[in-house]
VOBA-1610 file (N, C-alpha, C; in pm, whole numbers, padded with zeros to 5 digits, always signed):
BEGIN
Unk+09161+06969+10574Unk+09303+07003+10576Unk+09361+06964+10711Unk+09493+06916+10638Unk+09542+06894+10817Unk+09563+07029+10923Unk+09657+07014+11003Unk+09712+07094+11066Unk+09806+07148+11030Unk+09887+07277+11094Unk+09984+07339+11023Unk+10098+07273+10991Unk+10118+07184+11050Unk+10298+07115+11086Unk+10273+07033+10950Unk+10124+06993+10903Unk+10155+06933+10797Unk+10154+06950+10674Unk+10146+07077+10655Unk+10141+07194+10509Unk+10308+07236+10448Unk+10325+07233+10369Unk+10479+07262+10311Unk+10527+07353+10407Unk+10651+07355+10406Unk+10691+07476+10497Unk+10706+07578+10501Unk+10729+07630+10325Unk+10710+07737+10325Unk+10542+07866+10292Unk+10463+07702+10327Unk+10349+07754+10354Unk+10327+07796+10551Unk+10337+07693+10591Unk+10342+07719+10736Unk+10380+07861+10807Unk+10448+07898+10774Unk+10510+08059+10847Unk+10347+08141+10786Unk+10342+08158+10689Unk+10248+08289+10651Unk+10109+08224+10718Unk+10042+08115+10668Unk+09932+08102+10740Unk+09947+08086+10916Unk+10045+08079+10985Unk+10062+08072+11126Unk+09999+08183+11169Unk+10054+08300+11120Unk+10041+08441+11092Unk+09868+08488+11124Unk+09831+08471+11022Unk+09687+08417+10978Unk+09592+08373+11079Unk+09665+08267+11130Unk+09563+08181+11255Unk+09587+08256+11416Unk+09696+08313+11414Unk+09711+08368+11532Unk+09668+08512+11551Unk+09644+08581+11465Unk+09577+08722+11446Unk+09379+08650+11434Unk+09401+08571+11344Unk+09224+08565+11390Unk+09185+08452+11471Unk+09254+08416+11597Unk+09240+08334+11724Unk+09224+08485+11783Unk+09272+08565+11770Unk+09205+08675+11853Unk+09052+08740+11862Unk+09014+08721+11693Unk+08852+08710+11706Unk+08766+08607+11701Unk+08797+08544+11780Unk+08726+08409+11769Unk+08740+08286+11681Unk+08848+08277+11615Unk+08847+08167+11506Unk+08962+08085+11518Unk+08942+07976+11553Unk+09025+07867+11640Unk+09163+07847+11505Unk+09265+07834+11509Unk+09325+07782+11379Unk+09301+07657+11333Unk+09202+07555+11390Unk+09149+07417+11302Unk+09004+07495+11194Unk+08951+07575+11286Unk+08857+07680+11189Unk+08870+07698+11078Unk+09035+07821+11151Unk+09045+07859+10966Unk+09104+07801+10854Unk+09172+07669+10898Unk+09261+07601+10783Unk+09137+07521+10752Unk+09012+07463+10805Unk+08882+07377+10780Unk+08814+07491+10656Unk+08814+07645+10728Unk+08755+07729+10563Unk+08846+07731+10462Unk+08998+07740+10482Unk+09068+07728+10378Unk+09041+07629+10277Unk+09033+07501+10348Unk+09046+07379+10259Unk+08897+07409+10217Unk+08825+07409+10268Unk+08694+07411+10212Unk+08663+07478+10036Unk+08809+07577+10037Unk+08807+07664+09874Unk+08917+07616+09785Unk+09009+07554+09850Unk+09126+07520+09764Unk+09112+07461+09609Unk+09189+07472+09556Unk+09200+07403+09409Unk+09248+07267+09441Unk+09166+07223+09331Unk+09220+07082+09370Unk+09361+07050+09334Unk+09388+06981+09439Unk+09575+06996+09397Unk+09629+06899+09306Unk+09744+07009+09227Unk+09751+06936+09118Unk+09855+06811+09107Unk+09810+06751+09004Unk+09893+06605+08984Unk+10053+06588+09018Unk+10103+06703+08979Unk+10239+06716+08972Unk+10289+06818+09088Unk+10338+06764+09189Unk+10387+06879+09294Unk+10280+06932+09382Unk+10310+07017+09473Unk+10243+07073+09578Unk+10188+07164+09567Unk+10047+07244+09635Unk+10011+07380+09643Unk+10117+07434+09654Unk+10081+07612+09661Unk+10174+07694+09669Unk+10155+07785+09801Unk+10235+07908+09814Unk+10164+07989+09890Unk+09984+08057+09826Unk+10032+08044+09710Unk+09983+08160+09651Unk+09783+08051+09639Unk+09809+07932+09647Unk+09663+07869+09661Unk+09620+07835+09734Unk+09684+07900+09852Unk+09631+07860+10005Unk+09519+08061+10020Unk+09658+08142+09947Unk+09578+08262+10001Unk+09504+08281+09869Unk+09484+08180+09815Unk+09393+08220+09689Unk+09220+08183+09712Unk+09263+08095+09850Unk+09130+08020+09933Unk+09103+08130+09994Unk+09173+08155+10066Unk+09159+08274+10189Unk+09110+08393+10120Unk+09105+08427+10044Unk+09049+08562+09947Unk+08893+08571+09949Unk+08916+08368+09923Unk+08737+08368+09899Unk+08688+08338+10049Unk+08701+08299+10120Unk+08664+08306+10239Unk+08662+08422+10288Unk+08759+08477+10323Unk+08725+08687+10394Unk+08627+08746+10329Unk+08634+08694+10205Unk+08519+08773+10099Unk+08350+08692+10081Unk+08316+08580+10151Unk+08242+08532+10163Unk+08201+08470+10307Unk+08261+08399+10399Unk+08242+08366+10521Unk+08277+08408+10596Unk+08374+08515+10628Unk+08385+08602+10773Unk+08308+08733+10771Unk+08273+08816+10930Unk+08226+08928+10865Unk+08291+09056+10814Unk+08243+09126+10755Unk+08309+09248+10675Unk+08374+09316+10789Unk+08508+09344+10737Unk+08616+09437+10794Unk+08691+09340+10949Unk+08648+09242+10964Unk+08702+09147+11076Unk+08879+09153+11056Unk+08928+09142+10910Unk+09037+09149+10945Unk+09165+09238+11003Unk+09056+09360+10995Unk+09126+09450+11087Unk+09192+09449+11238Unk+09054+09399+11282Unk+09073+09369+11395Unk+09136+09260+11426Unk+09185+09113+11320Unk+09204+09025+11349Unk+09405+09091+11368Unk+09406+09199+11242Unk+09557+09192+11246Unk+09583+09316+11374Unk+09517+09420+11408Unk+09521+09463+11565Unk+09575+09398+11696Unk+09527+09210+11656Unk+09533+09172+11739Unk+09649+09090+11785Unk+09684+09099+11643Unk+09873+08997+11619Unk+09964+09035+11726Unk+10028+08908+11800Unk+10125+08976+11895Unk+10209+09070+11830Unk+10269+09123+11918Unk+10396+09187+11865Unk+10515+09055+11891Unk+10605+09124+11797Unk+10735+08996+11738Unk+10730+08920+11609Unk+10553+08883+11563Unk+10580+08803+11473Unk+10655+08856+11327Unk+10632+08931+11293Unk+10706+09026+11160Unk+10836+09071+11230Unk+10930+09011+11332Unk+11029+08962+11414Unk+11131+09133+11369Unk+11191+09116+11258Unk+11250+09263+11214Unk+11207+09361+11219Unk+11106+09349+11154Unk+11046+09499+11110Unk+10941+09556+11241Unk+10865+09463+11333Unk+10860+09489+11454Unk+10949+09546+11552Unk+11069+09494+11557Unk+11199+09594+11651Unk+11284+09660+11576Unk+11243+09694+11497Unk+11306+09794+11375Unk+11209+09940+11386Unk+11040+09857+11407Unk+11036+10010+11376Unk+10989+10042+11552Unk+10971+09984+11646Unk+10956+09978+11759Unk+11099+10069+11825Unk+11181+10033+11769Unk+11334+10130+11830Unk+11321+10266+11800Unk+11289+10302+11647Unk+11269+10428+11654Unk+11254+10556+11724Unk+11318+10637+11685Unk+11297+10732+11773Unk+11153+10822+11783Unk+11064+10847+11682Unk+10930+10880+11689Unk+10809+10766+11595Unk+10716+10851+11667Unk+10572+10707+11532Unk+10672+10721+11434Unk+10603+10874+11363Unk+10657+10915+11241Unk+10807+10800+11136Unk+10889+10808+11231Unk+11021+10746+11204Unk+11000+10612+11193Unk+10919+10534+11281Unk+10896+10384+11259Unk+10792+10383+11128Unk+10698+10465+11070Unk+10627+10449+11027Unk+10754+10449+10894Unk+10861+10560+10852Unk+10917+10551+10710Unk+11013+10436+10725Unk+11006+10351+10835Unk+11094+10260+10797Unk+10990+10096+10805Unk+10873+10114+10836Unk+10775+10059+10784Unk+10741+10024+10637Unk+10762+10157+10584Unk+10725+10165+10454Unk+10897+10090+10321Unk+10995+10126+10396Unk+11102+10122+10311Unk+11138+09979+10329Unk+11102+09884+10425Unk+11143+09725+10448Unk+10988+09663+10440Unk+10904+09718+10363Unk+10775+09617+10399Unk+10790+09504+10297Unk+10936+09537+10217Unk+10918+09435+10068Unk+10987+09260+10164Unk+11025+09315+10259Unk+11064+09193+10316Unk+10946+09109+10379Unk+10806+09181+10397Unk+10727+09068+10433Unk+10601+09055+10288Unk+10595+09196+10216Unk+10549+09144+10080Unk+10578+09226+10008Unk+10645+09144+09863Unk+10706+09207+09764Unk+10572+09277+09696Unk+10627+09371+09593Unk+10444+09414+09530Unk+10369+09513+09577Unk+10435+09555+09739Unk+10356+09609+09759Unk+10445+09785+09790Unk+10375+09891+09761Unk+10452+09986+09760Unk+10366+10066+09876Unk+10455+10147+10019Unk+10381+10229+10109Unk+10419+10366+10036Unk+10323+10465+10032Unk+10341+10626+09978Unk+10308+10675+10099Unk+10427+10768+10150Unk+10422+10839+10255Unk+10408+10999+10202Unk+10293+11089+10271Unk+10270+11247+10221Unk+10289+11308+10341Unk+10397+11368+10343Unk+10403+11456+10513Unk+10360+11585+10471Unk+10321+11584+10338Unk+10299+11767+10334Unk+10158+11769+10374Unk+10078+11715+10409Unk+09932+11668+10435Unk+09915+11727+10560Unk+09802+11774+10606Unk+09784+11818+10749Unk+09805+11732+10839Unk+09747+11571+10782Unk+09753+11486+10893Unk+09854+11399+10763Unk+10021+11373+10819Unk+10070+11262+10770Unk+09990+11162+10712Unk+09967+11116+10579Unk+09955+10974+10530Unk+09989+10912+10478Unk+09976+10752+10473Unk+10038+10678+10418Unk+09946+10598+10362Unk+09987+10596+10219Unk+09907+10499+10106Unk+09975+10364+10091Unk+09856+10290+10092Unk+09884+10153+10041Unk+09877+10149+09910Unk+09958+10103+09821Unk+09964+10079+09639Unk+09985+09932+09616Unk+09860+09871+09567Unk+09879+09762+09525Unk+09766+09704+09445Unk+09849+09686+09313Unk+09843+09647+09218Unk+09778+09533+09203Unk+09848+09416+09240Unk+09832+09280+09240Unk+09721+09225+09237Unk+09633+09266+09299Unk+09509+09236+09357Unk+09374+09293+09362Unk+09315+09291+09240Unk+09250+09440+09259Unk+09109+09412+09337Unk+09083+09272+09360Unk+08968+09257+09408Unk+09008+09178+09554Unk+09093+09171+09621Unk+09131+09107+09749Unk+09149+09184+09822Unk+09047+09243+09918Unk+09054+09343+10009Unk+09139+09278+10178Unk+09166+09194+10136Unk+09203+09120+10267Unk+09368+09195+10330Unk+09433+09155+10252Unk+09565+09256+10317Unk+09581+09379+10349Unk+09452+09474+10250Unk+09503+09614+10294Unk+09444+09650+10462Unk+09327+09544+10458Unk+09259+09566+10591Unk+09345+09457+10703Unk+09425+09383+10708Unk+09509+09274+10791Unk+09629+09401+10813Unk+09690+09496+10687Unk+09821+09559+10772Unk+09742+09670+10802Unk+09658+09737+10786Unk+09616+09841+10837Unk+09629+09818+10985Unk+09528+09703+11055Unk+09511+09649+11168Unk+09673+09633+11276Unk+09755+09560+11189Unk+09877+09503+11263Unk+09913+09648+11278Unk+09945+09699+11182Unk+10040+09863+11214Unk+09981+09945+11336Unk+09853+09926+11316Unk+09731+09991+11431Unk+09788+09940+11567Unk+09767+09790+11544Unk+09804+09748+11705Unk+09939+09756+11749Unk+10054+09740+11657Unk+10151+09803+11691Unk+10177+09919+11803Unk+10154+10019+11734Unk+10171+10120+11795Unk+10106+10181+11891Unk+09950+10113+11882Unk+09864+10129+12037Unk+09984+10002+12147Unk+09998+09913+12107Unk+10079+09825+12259Unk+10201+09902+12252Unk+10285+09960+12173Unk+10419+10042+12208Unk+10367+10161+12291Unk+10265+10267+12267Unk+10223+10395+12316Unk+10160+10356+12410Unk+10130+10215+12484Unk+10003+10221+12575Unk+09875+10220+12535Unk+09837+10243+12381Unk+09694+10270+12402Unk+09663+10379+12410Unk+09736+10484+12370Unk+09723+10605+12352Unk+09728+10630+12189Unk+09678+10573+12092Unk+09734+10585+11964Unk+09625+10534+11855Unk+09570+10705+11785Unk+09455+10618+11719Unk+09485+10699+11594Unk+09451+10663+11463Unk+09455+10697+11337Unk+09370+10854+11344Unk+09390+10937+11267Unk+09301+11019+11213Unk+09200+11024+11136Unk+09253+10928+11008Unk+09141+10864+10902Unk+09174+10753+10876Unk+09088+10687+10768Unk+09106+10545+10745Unk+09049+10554+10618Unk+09126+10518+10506Unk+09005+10509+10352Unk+09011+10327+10293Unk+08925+10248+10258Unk+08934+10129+10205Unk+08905+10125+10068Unk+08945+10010+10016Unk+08969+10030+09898Unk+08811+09958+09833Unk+08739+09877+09954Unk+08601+09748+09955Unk+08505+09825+09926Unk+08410+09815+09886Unk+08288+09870+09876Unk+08238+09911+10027Unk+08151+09974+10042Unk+08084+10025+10178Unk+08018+09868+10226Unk+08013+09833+10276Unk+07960+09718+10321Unk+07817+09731+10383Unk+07757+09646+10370Unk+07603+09712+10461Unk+07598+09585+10565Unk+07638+09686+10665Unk+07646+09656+10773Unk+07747+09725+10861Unk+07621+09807+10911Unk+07662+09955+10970Unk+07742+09881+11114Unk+07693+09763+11200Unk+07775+09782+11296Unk+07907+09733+11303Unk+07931+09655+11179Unk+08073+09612+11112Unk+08153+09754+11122Unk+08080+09854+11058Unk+08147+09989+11035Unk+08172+10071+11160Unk+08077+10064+11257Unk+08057+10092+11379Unk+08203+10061+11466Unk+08174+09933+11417Unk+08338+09862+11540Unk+08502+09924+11456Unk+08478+09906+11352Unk+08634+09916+11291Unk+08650+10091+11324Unk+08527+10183+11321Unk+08583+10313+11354Unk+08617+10246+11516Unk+08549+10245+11558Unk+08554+10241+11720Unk+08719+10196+11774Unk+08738+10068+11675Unk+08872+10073+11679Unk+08986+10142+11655Unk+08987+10193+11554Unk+09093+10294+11483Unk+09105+10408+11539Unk+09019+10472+11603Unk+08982+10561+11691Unk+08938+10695+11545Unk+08869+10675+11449Unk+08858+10748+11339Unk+08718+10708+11289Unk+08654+10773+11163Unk+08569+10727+11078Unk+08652+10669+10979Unk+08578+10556+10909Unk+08627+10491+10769Unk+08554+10488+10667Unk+08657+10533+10572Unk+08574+10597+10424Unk+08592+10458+10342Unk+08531+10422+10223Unk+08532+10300+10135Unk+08513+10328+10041Unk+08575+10251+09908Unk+08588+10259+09783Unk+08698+10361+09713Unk+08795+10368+09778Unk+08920+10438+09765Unk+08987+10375+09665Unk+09085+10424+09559Unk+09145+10332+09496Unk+09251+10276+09511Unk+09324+10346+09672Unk+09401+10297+09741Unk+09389+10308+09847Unk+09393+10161+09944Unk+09392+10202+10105Unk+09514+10291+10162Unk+09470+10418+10242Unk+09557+10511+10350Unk+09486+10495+10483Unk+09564+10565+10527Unk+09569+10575+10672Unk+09611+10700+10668Unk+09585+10793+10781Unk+09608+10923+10825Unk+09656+10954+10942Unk+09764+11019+11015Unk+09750+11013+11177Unk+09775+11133+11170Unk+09761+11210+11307Unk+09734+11326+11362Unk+09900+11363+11375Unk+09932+11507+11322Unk+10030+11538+11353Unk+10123+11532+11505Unk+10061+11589+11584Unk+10111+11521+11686Unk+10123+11383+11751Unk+10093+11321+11704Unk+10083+11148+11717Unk+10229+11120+11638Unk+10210+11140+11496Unk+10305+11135+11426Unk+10478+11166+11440Unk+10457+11296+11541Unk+10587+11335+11575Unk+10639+11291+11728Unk+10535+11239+11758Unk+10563+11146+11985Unk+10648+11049+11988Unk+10706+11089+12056Unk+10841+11014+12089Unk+10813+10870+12108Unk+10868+10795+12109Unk+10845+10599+12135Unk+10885+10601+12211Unk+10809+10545+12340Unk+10912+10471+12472Unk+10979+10362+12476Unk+10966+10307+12365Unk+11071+10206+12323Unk+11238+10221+12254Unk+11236+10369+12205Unk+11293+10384+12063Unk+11400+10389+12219Unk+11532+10344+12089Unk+11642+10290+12118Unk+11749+10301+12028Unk+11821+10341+12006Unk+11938+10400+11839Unk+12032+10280+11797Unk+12060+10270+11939Unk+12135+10140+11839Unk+12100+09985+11841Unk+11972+10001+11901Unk+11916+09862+11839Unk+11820+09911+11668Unk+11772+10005+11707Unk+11741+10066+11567Unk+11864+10022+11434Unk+11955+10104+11482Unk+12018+10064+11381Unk+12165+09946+11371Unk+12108+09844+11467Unk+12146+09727+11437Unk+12039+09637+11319Unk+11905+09637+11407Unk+11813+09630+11300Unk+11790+09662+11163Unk+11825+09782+11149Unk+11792+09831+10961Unk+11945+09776+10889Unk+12055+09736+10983Unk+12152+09729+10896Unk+12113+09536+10867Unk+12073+09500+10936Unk+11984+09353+10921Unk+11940+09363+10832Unk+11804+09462+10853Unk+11724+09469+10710Unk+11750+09466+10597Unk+11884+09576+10584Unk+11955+09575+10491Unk+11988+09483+10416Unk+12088+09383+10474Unk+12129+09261+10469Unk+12035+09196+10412Unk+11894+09152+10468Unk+11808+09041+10396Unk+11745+09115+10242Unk+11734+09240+10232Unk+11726+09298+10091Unk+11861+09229+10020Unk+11966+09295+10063Unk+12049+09252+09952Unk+12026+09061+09927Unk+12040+09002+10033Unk+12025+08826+10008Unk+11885+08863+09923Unk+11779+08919+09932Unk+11660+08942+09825Unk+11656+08932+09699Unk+11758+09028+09668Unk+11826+09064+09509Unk+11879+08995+09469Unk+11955+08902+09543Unk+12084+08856+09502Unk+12023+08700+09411Unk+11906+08647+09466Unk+11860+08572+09498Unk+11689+08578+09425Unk+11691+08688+09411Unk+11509+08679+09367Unk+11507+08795+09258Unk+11587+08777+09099Unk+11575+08820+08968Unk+11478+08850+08943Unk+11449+08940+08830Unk+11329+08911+08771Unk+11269+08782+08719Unk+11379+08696+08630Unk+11363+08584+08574Unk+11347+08507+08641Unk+11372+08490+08793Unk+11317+08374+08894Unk+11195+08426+08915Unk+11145+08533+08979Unk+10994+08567+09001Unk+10929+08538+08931Unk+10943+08529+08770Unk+10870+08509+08651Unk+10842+08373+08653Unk+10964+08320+08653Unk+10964+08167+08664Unk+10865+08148+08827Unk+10868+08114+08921Unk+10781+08157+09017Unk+10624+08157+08952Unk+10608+08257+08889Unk+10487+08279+08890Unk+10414+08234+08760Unk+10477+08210+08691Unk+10449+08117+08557Unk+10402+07941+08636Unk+10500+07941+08666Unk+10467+07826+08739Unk+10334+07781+08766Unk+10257+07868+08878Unk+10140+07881+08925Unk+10012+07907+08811Unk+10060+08005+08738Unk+09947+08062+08631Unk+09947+07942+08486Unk+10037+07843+08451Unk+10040+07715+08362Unk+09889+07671+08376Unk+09852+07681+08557Unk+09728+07554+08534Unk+09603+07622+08498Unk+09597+07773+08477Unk+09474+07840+08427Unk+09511+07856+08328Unk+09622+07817+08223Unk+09584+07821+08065Unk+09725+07897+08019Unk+09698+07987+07913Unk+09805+08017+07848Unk+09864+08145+07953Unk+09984+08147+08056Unk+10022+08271+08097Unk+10016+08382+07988Unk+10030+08490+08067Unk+10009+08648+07953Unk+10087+08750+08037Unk+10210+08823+07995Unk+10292+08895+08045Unk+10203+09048+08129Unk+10053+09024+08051Unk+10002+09155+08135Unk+09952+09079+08243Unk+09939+08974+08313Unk+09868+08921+08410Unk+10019+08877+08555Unk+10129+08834+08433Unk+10242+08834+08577Unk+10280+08913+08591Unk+10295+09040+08488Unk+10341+09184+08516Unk+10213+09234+08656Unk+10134+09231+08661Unk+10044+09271+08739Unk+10026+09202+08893Unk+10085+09115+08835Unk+10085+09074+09025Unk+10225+09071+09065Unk+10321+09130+08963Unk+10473+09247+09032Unk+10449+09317+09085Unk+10318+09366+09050Unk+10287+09519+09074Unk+10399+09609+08952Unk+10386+09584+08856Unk+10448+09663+08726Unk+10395+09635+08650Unk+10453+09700+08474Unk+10411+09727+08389Unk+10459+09622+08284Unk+10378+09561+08216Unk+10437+09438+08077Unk+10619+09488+08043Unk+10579+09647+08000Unk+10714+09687+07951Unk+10806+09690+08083Unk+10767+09719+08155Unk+10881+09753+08256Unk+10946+09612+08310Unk+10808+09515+08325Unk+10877+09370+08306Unk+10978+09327+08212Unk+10916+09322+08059Unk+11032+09330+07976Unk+11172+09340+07963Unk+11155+09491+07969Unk+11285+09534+07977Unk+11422+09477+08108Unk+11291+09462+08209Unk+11411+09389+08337Unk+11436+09264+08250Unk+11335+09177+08212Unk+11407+09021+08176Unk+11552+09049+08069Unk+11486+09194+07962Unk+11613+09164+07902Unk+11751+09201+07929Unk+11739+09308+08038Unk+11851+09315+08141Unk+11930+09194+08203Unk+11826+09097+08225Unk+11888+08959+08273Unk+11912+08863+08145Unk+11939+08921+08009Unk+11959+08841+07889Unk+11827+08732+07904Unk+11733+08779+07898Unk+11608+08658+07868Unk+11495+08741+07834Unk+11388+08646+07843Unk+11212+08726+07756Unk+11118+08654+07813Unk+11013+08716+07818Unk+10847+08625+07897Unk+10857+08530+07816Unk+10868+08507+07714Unk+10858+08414+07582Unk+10941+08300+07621Unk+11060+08370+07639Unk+11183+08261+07679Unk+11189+08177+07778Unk+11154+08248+07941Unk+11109+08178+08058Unk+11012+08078+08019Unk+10864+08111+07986Unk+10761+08037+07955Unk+10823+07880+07902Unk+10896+07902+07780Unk+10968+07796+07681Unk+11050+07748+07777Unk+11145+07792+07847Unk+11236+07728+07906Unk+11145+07629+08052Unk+11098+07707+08060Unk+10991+07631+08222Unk+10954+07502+08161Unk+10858+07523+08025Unk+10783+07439+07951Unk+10833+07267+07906Unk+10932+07311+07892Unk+11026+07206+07832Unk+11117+07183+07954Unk+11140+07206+08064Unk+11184+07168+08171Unk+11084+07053+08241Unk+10986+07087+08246Unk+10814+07029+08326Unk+10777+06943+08248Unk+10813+06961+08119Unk+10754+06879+08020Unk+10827+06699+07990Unk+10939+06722+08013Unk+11014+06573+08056Unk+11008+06569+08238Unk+10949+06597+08287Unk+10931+06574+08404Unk+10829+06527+08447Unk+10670+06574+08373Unk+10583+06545+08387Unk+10578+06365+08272Unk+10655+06396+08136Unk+10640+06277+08082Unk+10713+06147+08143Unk+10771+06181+08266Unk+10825+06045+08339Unk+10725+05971+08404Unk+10609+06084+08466Unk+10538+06036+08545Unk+10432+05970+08439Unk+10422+05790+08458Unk+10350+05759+08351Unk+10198+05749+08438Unk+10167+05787+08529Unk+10030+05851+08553Unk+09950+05894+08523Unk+10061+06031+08382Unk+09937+06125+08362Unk+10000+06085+08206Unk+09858+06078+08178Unk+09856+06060+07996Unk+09924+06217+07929Unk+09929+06193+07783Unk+09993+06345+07719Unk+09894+06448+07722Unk+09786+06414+07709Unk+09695+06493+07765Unk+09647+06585+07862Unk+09744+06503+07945Unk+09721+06620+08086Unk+09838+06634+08122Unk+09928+06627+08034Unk+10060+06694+08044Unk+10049+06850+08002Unk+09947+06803+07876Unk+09985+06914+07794Unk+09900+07023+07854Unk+09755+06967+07919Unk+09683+07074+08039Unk+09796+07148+08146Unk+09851+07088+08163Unk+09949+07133+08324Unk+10051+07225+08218Unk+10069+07206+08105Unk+10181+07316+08096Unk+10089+07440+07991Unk+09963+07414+08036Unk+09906+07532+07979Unk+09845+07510+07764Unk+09855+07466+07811Unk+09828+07427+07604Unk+09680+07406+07588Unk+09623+07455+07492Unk+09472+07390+07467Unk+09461+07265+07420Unk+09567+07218+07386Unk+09539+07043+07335Unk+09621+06999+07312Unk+09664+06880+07296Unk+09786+06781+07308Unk+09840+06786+07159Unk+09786+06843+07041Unk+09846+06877+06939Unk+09900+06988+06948Unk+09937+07088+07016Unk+09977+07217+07053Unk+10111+07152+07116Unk+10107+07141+07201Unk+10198+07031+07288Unk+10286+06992+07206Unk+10281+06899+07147Unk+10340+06794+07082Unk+10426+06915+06967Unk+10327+07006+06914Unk+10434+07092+06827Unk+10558+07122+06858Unk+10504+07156+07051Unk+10618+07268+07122Unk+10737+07158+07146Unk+10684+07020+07194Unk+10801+06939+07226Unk+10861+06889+07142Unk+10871+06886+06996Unk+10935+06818+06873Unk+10986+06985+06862Unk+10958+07083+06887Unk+11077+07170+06860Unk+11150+07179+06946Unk+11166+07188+07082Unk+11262+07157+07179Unk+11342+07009+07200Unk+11293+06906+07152Unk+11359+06815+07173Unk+11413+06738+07025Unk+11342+06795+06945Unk+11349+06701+06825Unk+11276+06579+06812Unk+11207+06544+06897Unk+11111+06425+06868Unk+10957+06433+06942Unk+10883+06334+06956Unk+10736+06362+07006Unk+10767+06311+07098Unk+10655+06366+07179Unk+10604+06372+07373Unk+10642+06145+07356Unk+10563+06104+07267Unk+10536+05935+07283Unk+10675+05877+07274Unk+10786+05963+07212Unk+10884+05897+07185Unk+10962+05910+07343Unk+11007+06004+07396Unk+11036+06063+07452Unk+11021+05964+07597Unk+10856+05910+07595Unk+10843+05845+07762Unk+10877+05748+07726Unk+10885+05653+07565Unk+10931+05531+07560Unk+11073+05491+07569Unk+11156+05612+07601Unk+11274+05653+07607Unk+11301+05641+07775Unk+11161+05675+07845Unk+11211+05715+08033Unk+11220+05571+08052
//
């Protein structure tokens, strides 16, 4: 793989991310884009990777070539600034506590999907990680655990350690892996949780920030604000679907319980939003299908055959059904037409 400058762009920002949190434990960023590529799918005929098959490499790599729980420490180690908002958003605050619920209420701006559960009735404040999406990618819950960690140790000085820590990974064997990540957190860490939390000590929770600041605070959240609404305005259900259909075409037939699940929602609850937006999983799918499908038949590269692979079909007679009902004629007529 090349270098970053030469990856799509809207790949570039998230893996930057990535390389500069684990340049802190030792892993050069030619390293980690050399393990990335090392897992990638082979890219397909038509168009570019995505985000989503760069961190689909990266899943298998944290989970096979780095050591267990590293990414904790790798996201500990992230400067402060790069999550640019939500860093001086929750850095202004007036206590942890306070940066931590506005942590949780703007995290959809750096990933959608993912839901923070805050319990203050708890002896020690916690906050649950909920996510759905992923049930076997332990990599993010242990990357924000870390960043939030180092956060607030470089705002407090270094005075600032968790109470508990639960993971969602199996126990790992390899006690001094386990050794360092308590050592870090300033806690023990429990594993096999069905959601990663975090715990902090009531008084931690309620200590003032020597940063916090009110009206950069709330210049900030009214920002935040702002890029939610451009969010909505801008990212439907029926575009996410579309989005993610996209990606899931080249493993075969999409299935509304598999994009519902990496919403982090429910088939029905999907549903019902598309038909809020006057459309259906059924409908997107069809509409994508037959969009890609004279797009891909321009390119006389790829035979009908692997047209009909890329838009998900088991065979080019499947295909050919779907495109004589959308167009009124066959896939052959159609390119002798481009």
């Amino acid at each position: 793989m090349s270098g970053l400058s030469q990856l799509p762009v809207d790949v570039q920002r998230p893996l930057e991310k990535l390389c500069l949190g684990f340049e802190r434990v030792g892993y050069s960023q030619d390293r980690v884009l050399s393990l990335i590529a090392q897992h990638l799918r082979p890219e397909p005929a038509v168009g570019q990777r995505t985000v989503s098959d760069y961190f689909e490499a990266w899943k298998i790599v944290y989970a096979k070539e780095l050591p267990p729980l590293c990414g904790l420490h790798a996201g500990a180690g992230l400067p402060f600034g790069v999550y640019d908002v939500i860093d001086v958003l929750a850095s202004s605050c007036e206590t942890v506590g306070e940066g931590f619920e506005r942590i949780a209420r703007y995290f959809v701006l750096v990933r959608p999907g993912i839901e923070y559960v805050i319990d203050q009735a708890a002896h020690h404040p916690t906050v649950r990680i909920v996510d759905r999406t992923r049930d076997d990618d332990y990599f993010f819950d242990e990357w924000t655990i870390g960043v939030i960690f180092g956060r607030f140790r470089e705002i407090l000085a270094g005075k600032f350690v968790y109470a508990g820590c639960s993971l969602r990974r199996p126990k790992p064997a390899a006690p001094a892996a386990i050794d360092a990540a308590g050592a870090l957190l300033g806690c023990d860490v429990a594993f096999g949780a069905k959601d990663a939390s975090i715990s902090i000590a009531r008084d931690s929770w309620d200590a003032p920030l020597p940063s916090r600041n009110s009206r950069m605070r709330d210049a900030m959240e009214r920002h935040a604000r702002e890029l939610l609404d451009e969010m909505d305005a801008t990212s439907g259900s029926s575009r996410r679907v579309r989005e993610l259909l996209t990606e899931e075409l080249r493993g075969g037939e999409p299935t509304i319980e598999r994009v519902a699940k990496r919403l982090a929602t429910t088939p029905r609850t999907l549903q019902r939003r598309l038909q809020d937006e006057n459309t259906s999983f059924q409908g997107e799918l069809d509409a994508l299908r037959a969009q890609l499908a004279r797009r891909y038949l321009g390119d006389s590269r790829l035979g009908v055959s692997e047209v009909a692979f890329l838009l998900g079909y088991a065979d080019a007679s499947a295909f050919a059904r779907a495109f004589r009902r959308w167009y009124g004629k066959a896939p052959a007529e159609e390119r002798l037409s481009t």
